[in-house]
N, CA, C and O atoms as a GROMACS GRO file, in nm:
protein
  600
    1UNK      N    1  10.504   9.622  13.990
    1UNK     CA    2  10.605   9.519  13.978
    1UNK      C    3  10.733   9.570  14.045
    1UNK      O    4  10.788   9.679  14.032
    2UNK      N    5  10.758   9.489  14.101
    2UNK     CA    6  10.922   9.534  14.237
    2UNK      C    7  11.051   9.504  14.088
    2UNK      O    8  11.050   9.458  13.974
    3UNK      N    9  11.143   9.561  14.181
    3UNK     CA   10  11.262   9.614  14.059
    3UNK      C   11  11.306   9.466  14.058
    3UNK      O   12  11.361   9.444  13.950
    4UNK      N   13  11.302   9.348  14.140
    4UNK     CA   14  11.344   9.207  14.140
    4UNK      C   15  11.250   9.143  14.039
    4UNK      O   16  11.292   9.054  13.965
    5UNK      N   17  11.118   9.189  14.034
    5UNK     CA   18  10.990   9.061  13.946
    5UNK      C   19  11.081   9.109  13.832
    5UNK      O   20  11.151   9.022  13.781
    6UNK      N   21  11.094   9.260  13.773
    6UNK     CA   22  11.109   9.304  13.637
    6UNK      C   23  11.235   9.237  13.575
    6UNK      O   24  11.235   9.201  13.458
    7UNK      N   25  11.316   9.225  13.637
    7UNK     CA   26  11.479   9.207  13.606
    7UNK      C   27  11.438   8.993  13.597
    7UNK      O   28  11.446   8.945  13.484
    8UNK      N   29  11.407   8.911  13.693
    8UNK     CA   30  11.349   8.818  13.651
    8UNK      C   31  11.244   8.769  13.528
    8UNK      O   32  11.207   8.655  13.502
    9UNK      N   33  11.209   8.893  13.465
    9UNK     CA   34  11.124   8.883  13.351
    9UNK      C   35  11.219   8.924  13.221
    9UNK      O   36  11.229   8.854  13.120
   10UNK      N   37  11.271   9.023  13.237
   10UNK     CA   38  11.339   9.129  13.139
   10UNK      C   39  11.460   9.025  13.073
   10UNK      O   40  11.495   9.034  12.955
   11UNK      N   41  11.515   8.931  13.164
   11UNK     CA   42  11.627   8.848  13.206
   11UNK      C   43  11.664   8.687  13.164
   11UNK      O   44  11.758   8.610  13.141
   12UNK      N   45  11.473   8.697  13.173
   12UNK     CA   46  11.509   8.567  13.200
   12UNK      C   47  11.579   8.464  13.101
   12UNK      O   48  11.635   8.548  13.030
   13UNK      N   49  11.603   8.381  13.063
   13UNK     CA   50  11.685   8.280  12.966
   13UNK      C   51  11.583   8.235  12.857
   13UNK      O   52  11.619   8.228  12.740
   14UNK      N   53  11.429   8.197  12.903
   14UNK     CA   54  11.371   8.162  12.838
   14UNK      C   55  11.311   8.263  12.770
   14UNK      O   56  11.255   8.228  12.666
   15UNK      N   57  11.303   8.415  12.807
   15UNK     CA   58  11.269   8.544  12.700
   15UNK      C   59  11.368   8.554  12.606
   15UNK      O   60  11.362   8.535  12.484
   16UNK      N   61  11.468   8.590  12.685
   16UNK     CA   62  11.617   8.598  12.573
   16UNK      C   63  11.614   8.535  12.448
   16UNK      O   64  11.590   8.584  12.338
   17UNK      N   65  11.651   8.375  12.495
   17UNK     CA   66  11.553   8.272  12.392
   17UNK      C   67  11.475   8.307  12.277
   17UNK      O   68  11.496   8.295  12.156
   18UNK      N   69  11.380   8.353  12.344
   18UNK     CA   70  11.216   8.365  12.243
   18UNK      C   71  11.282   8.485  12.158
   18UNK      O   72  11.272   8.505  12.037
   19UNK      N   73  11.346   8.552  12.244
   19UNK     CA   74  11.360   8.694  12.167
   19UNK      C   75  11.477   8.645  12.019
   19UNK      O   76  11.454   8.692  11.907
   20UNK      N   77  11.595   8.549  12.042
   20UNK     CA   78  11.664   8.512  12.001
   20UNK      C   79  11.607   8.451  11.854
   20UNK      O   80  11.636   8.464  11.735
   21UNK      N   81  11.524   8.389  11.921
   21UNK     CA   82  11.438   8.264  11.750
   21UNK      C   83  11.347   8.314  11.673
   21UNK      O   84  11.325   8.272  11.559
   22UNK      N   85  11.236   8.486  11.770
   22UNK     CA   86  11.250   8.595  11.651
   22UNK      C   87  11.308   8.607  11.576
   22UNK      O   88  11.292   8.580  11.457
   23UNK      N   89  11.435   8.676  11.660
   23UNK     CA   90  11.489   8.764  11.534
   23UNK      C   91  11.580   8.677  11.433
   23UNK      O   92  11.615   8.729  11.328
   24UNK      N   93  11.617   8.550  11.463
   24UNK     CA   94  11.690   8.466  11.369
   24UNK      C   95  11.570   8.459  11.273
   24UNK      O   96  11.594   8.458  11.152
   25UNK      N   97  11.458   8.456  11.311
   25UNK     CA   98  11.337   8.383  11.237
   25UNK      C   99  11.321   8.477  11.114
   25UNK      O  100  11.329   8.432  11.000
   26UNK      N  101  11.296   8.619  11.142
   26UNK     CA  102  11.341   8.714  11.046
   26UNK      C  103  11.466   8.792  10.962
   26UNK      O  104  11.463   8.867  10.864
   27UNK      N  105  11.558   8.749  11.034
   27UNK     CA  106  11.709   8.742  10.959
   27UNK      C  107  11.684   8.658  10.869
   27UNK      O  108  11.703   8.696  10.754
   28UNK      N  109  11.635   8.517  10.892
   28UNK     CA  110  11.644   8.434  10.769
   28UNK      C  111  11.535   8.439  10.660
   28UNK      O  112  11.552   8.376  10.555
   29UNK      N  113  11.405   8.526  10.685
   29UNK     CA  114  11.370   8.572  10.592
   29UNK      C  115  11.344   8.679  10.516
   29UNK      O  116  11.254   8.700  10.436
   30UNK      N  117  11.460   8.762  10.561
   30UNK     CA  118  11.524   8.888  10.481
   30UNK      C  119  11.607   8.806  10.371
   30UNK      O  120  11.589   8.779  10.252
   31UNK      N  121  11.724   8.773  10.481
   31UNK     CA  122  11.778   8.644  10.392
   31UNK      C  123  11.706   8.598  10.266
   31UNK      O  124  11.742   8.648  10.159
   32UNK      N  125  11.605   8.506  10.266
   32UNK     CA  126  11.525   8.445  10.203
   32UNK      C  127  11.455   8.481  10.049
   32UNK      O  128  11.441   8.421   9.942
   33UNK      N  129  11.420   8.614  10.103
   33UNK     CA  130  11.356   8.724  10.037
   33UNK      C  131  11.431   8.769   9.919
   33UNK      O  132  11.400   8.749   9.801
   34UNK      N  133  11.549   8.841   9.973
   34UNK     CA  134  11.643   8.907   9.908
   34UNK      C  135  11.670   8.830   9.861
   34UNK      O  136  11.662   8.862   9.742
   35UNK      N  137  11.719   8.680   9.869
   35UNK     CA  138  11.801   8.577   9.745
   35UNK      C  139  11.708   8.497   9.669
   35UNK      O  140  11.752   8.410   9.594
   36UNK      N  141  11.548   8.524   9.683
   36UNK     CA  142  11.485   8.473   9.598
   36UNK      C  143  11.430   8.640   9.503
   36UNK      O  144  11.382   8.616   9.392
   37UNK      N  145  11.434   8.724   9.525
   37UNK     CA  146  11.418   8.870   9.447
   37UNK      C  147  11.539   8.825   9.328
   37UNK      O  148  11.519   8.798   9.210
   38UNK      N  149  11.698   8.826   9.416
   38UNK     CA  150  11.787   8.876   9.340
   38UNK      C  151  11.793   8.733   9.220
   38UNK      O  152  11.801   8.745   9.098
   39UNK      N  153  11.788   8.622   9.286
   39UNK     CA  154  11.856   8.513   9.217
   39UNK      C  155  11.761   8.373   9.153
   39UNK      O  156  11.785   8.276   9.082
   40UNK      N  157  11.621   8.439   9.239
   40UNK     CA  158  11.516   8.319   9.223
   40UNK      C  159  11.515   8.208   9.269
   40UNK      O  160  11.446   8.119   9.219
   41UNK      N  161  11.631   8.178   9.426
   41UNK     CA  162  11.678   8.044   9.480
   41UNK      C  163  11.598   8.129   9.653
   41UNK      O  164  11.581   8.244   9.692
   42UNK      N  165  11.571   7.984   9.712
   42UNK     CA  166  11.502   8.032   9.849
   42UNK      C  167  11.633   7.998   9.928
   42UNK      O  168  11.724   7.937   9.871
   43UNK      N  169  11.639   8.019   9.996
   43UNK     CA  170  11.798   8.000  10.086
   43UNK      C  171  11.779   7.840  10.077
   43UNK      O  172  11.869   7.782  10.015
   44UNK      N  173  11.673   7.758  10.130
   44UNK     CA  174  11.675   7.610  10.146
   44UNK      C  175  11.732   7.535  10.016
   44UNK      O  176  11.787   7.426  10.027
   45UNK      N  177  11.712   7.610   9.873
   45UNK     CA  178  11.788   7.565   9.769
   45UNK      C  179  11.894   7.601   9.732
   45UNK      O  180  11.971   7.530   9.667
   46UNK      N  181  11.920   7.738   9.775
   46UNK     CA  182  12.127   7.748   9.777
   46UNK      C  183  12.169   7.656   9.838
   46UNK      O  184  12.273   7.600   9.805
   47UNK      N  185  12.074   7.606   9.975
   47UNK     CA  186  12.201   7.517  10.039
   47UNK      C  187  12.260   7.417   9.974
   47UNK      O  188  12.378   7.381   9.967
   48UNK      N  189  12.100   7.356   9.901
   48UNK     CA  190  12.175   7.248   9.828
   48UNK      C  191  12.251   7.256   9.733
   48UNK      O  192  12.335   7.167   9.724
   49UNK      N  193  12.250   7.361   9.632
   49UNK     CA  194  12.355   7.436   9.570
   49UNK      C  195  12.528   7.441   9.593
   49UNK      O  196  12.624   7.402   9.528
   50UNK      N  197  12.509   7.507   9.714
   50UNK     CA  198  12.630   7.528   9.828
   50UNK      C  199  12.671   7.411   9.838
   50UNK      O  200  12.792   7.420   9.821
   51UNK      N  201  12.647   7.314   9.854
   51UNK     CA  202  12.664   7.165   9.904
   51UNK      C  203  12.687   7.084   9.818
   51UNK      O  204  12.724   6.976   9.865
   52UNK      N  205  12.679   7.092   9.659
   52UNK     CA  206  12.743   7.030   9.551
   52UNK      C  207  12.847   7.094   9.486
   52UNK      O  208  12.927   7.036   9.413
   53UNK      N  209  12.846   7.237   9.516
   53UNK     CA  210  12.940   7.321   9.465
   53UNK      C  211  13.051   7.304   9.589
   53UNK      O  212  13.146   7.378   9.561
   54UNK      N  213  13.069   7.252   9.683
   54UNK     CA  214  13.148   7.217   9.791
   54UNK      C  215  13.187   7.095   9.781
   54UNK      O  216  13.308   7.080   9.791
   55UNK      N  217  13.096   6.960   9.757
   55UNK     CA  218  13.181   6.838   9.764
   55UNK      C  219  13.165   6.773   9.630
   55UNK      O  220  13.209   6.659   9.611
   56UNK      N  221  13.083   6.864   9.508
   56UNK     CA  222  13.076   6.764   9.427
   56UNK      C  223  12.953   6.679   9.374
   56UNK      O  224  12.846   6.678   9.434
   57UNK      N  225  12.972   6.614   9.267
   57UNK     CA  226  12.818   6.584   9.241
   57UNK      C  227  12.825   6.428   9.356
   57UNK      O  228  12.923   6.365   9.394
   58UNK      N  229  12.690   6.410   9.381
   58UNK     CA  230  12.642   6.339   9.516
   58UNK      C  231  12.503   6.232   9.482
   58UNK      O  232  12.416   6.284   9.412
   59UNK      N  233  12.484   6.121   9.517
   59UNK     CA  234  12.379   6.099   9.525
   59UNK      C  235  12.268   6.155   9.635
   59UNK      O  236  12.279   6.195   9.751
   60UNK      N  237  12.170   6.140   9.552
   60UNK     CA  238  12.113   6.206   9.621
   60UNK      C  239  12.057   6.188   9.809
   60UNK      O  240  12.009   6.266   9.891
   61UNK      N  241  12.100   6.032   9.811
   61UNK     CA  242  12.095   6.014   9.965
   61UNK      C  243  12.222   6.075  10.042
   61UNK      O  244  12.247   6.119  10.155
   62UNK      N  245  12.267   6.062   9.963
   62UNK     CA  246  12.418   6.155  10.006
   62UNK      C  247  12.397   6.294  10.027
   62UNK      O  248  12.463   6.348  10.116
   63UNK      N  249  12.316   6.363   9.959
   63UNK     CA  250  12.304   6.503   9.962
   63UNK      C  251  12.216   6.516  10.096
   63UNK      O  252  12.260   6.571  10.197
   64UNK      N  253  12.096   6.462  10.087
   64UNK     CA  254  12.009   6.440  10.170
   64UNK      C  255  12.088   6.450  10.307
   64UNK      O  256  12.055   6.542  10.382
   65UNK      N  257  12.190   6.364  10.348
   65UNK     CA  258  12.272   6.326  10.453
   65UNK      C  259  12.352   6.502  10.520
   65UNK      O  260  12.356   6.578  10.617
   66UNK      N  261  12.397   6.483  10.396
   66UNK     CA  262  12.463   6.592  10.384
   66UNK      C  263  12.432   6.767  10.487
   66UNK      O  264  12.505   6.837  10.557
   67UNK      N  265  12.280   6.775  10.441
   67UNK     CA  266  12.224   6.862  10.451
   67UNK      C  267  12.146   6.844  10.601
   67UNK      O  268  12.113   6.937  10.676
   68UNK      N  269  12.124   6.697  10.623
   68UNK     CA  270  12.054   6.700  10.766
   68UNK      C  271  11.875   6.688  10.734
   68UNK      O  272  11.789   6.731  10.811
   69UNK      N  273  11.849   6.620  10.606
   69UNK     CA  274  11.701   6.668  10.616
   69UNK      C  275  11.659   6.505  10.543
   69UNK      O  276  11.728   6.407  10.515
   70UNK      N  277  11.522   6.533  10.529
   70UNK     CA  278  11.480   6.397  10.497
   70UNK      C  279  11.499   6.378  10.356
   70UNK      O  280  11.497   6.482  10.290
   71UNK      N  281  11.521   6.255  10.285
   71UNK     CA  282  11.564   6.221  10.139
   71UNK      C  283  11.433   6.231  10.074
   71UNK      O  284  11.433   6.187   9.959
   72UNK      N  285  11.318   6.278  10.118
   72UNK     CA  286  11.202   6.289  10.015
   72UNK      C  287  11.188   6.450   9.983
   72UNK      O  288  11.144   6.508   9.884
   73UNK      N  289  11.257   6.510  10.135
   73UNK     CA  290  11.222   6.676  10.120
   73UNK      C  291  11.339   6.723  10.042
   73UNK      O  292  11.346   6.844  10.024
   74UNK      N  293  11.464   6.624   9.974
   74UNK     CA  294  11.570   6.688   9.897
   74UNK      C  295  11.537   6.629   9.796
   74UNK      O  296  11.612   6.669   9.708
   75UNK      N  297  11.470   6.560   9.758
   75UNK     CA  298  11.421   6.487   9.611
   75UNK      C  299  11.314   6.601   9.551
   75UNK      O  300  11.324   6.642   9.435
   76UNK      N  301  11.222   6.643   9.632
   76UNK     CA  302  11.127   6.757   9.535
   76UNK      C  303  11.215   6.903   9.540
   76UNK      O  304  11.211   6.972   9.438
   77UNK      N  305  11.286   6.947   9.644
   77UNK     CA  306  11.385   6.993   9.638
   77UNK      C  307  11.514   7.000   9.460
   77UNK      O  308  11.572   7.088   9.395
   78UNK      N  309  11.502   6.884   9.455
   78UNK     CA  310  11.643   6.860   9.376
   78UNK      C  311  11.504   6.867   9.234
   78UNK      O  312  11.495   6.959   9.153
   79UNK      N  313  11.441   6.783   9.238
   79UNK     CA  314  11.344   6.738   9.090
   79UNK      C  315  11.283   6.954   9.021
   79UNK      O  316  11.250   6.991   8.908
   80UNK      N  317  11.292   7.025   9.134
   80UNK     CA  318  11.295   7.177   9.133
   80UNK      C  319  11.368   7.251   9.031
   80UNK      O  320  11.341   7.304   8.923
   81UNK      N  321  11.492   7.232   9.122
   81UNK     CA  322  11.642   7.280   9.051
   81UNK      C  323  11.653   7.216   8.929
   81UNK      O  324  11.684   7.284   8.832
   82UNK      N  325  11.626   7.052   8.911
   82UNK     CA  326  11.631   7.010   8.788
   82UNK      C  327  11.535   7.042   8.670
   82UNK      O  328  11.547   6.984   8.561
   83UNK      N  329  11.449   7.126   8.692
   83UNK     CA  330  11.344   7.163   8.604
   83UNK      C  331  11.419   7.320   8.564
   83UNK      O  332  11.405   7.368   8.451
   84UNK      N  333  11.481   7.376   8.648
   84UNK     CA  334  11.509   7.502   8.657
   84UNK      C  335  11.635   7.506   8.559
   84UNK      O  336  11.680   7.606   8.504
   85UNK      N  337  11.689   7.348   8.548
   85UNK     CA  338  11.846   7.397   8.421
   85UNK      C  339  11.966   7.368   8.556
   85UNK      O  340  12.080   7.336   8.524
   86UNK      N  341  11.935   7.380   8.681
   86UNK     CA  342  12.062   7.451   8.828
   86UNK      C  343  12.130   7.304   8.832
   86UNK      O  344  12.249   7.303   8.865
   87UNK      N  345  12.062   7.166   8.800
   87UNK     CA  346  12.116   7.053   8.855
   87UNK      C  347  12.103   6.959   8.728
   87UNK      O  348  12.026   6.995   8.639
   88UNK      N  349  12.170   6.845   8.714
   88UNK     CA  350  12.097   6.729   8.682
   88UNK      C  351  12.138   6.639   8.716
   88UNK      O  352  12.254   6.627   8.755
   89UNK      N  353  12.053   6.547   8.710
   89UNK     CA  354  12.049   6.402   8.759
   89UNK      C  355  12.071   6.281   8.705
   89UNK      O  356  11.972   6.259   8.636
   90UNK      N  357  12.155   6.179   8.695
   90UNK     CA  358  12.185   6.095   8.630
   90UNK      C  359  12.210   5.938   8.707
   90UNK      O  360  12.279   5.904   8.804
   91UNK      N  361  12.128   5.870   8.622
   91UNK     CA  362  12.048   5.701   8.692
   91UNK      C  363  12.219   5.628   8.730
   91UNK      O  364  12.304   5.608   8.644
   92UNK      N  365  12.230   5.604   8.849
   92UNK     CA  366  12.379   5.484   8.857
   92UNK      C  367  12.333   5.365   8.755
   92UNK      O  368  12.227   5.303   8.745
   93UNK      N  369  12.466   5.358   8.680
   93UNK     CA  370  12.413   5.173   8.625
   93UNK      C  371  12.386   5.107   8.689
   93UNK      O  372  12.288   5.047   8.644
   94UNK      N  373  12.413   5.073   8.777
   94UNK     CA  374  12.434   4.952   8.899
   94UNK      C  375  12.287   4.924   8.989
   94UNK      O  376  12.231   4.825   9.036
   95UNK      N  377  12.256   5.103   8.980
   95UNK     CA  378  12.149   5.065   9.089
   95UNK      C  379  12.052   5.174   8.996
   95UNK      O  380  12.104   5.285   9.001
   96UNK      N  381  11.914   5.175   8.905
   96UNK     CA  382  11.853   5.261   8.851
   96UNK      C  383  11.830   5.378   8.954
   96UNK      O  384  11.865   5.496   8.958
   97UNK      N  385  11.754   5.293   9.036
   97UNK     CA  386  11.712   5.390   9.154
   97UNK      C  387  11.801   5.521   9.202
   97UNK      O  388  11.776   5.641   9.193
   98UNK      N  389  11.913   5.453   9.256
   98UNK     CA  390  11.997   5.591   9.268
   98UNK      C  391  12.063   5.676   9.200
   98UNK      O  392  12.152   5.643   9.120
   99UNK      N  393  12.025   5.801   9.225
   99UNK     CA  394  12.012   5.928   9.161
   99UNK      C  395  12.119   5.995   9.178
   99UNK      O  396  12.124   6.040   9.292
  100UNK      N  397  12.220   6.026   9.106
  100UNK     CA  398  12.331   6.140   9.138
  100UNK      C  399  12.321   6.247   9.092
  100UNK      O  400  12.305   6.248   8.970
  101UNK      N  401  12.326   6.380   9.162
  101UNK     CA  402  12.313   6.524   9.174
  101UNK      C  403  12.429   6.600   9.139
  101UNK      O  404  12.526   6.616   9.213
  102UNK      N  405  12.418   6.640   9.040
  102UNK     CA  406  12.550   6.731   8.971
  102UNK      C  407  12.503   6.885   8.965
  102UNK      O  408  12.388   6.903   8.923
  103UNK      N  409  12.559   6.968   8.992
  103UNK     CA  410  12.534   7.104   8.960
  103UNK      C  411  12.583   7.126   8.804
  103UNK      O  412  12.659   7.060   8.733
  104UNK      N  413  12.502   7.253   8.781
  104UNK     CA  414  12.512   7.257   8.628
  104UNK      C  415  12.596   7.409   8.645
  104UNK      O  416  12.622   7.453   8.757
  105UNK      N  417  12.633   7.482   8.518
  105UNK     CA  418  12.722   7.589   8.445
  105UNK      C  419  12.636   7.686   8.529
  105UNK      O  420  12.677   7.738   8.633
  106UNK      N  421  12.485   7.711   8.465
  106UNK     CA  422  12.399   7.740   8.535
  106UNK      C  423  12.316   7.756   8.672
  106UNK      O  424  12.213   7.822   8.682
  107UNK      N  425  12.373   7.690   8.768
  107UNK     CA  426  12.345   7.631   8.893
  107UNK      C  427  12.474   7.716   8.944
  107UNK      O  428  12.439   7.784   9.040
  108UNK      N  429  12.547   7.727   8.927
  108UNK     CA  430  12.703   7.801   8.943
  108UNK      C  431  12.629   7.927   8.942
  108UNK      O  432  12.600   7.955   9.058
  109UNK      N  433  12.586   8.017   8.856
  109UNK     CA  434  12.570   8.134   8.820
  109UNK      C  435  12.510   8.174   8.902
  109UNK      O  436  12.530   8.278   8.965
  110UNK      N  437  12.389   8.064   8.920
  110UNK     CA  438  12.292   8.116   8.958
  110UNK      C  439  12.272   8.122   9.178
  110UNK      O  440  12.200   8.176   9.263
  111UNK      N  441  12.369   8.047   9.171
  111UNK     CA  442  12.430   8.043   9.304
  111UNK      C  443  12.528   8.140   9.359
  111UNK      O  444  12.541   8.138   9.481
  112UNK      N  445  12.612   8.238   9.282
  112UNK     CA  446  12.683   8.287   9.305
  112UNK      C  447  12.611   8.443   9.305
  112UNK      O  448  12.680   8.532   9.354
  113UNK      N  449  12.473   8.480   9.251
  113UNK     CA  450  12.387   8.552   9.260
  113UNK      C  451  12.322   8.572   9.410
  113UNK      O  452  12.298   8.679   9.466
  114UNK      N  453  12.301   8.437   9.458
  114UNK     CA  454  12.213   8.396   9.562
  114UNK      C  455  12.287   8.452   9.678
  114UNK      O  456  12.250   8.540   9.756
  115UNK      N  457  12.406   8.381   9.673
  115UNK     CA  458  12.480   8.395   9.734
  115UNK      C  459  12.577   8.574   9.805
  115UNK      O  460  12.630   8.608   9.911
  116UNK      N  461  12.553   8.633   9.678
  116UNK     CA  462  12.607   8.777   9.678
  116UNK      C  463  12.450   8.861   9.720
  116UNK      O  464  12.438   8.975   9.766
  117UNK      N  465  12.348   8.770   9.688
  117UNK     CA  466  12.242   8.892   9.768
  117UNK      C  467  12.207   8.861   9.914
  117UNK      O  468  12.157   8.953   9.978
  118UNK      N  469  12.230   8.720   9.989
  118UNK     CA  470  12.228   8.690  10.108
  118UNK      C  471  12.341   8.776  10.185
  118UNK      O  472  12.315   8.813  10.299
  119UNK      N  473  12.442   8.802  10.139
  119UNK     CA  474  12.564   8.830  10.216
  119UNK      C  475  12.513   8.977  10.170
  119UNK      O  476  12.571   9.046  10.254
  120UNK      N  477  12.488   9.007  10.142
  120UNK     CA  478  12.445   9.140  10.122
  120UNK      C  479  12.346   9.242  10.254
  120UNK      O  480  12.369   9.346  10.317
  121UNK      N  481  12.223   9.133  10.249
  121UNK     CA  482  12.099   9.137  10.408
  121UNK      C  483  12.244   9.178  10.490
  121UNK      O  484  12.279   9.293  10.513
  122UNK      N  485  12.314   9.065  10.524
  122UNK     CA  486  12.392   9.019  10.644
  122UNK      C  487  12.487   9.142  10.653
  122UNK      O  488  12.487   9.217  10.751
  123UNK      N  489  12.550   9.154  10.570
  123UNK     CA  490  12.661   9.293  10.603
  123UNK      C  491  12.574   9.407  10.600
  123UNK      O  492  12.645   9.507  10.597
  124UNK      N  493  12.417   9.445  10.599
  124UNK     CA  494  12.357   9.575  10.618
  124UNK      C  495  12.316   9.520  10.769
  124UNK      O  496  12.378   9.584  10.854
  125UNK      N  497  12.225   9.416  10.828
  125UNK     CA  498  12.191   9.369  10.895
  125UNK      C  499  12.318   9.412  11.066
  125UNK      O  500  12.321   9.490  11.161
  126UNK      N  501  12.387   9.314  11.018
  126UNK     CA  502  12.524   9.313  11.118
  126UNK      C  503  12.587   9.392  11.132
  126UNK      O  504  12.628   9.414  11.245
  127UNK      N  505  12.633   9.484  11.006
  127UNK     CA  506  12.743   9.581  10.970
  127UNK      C  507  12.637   9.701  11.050
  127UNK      O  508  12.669   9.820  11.052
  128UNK      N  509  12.544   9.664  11.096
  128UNK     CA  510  12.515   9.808  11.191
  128UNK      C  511  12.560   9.831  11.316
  128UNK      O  512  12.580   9.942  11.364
  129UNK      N  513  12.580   9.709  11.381
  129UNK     CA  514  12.642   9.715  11.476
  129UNK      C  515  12.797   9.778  11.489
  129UNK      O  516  12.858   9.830  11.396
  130UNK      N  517  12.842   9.762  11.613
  130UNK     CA  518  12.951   9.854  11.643
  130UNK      C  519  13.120   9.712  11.676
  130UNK      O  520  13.123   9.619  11.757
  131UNK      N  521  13.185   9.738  11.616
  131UNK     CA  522  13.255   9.633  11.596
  131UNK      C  523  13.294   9.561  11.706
  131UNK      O  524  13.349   9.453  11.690
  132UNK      N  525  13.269   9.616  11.841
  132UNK     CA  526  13.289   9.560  11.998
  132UNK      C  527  13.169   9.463  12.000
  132UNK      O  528  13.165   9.344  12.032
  133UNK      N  529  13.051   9.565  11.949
  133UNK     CA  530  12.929   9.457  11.959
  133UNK      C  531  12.927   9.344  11.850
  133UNK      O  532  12.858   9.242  11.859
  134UNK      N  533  12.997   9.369  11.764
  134UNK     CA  534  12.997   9.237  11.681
  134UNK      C  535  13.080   9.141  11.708
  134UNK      O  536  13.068   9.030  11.657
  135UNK      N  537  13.196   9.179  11.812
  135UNK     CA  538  13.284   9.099  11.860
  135UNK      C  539  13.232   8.992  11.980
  135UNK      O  540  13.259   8.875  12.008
  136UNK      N  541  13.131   9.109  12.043
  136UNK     CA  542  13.063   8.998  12.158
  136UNK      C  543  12.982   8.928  12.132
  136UNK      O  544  12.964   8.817  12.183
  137UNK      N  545  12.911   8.984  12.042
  137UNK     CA  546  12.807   8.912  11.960
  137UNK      C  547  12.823   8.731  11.914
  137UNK      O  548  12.758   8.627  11.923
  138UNK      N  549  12.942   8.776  11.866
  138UNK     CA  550  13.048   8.628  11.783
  138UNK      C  551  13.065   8.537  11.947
  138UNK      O  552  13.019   8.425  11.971
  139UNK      N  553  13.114   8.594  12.006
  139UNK     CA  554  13.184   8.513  12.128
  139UNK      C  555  13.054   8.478  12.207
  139UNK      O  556  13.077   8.379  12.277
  140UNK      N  557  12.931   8.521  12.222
  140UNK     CA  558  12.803   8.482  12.286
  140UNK      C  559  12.722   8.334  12.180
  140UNK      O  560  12.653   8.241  12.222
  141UNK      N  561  12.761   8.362  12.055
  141UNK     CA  562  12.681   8.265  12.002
  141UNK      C  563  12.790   8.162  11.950
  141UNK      O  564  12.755   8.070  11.876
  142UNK      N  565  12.929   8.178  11.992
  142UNK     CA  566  13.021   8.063  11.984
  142UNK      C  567  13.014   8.025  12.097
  142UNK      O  568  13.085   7.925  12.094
  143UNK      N  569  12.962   8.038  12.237
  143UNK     CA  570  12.929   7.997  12.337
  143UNK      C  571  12.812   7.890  12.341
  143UNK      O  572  12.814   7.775  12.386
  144UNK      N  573  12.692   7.971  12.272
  144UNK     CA  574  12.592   7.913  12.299
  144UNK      C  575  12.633   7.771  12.161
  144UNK      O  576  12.621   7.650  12.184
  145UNK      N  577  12.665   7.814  12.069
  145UNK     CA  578  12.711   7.684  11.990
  145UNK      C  579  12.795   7.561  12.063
  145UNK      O  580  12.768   7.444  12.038
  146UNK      N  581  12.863   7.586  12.123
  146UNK     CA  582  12.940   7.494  12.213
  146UNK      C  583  12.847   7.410  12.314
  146UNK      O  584  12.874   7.290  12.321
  147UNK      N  585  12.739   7.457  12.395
  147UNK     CA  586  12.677   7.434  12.442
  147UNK      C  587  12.581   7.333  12.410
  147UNK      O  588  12.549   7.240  12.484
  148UNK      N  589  12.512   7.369  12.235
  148UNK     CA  590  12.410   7.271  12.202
  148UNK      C  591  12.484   7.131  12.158
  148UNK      O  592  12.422   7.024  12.152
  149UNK      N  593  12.649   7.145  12.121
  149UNK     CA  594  12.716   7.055  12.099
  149UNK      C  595  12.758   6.960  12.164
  149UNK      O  596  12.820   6.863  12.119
  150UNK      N  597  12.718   6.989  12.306
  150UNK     CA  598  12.753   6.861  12.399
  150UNK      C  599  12.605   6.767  12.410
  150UNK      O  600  12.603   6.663  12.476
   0.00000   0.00000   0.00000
């Protein structure tokens, strides 16, 4: 292989890429791991956690919205947490059907667990790097964020 094929391979955008959605792929389930060990929440249920403890109790199409995902995959989601003590749910008069999502005393606790063992991965994870490289690091993927935003 000529020193041009290698550097076109080594280089290219679409390896980088692949290499990129690895290692996110396993960041998030160190992530994952560690905050279901420490706290018994999978990161996909802190969020929703995170997300009532941020705006408040919500219906649940609201939460759904909220989060970016479908209102059936935050309903077994939420009916979870509500078995667990983390949420509850309470019928609107107006409309039976809709469901509003309150975090509980418990849901607090148990989020703030989740939460201190995720950030935990992340500052061993990151904090290895060298603070130039974490600086470019930031400015490469506030780039590429800008990018998927148009």
């Amino acid at each position: 292989m000529s020193e041009h094929d290698k550097t076109a391979v080594d280089g290219a955008p679409e390896q980088v890429g692949l290499s990129f959605l690895t290692l996110a792929h396993g960041v998030r389930e160190q992530v994952d791991q560690r905050m279901v060990s420490a706290a018994g929440l999978s990161l996909s249920r802190t969020k929703v956690l995170q997300v009532l403890a941020g705006r408040g109790a919500l219906h649940q199409a609201e939460l759904a919205d909220a989060l970016g995902q479908a209102p059936r995959s935050v309903t077994q989601i939420v009916e979870g947490l509500e078995r667990l003590g983390l949420v509850a749910r309470t019928g609107d008069p107006q409309d039976r059907r809709r469901k509003t999502v309150t975090l509980t005393e418990a849901g607090r606790t148990t989020l703030a667990a989740a939460e201190r063992a995720g950030t935990s991965v992340l500052r061993q994870l990151f904090g290895s790097l060298e603070p130039q490289q974490l600086t470019s690091l930031e400015t490469l993927l506030a780039r590429l964020d800008t990018v998927l935003a148009r």
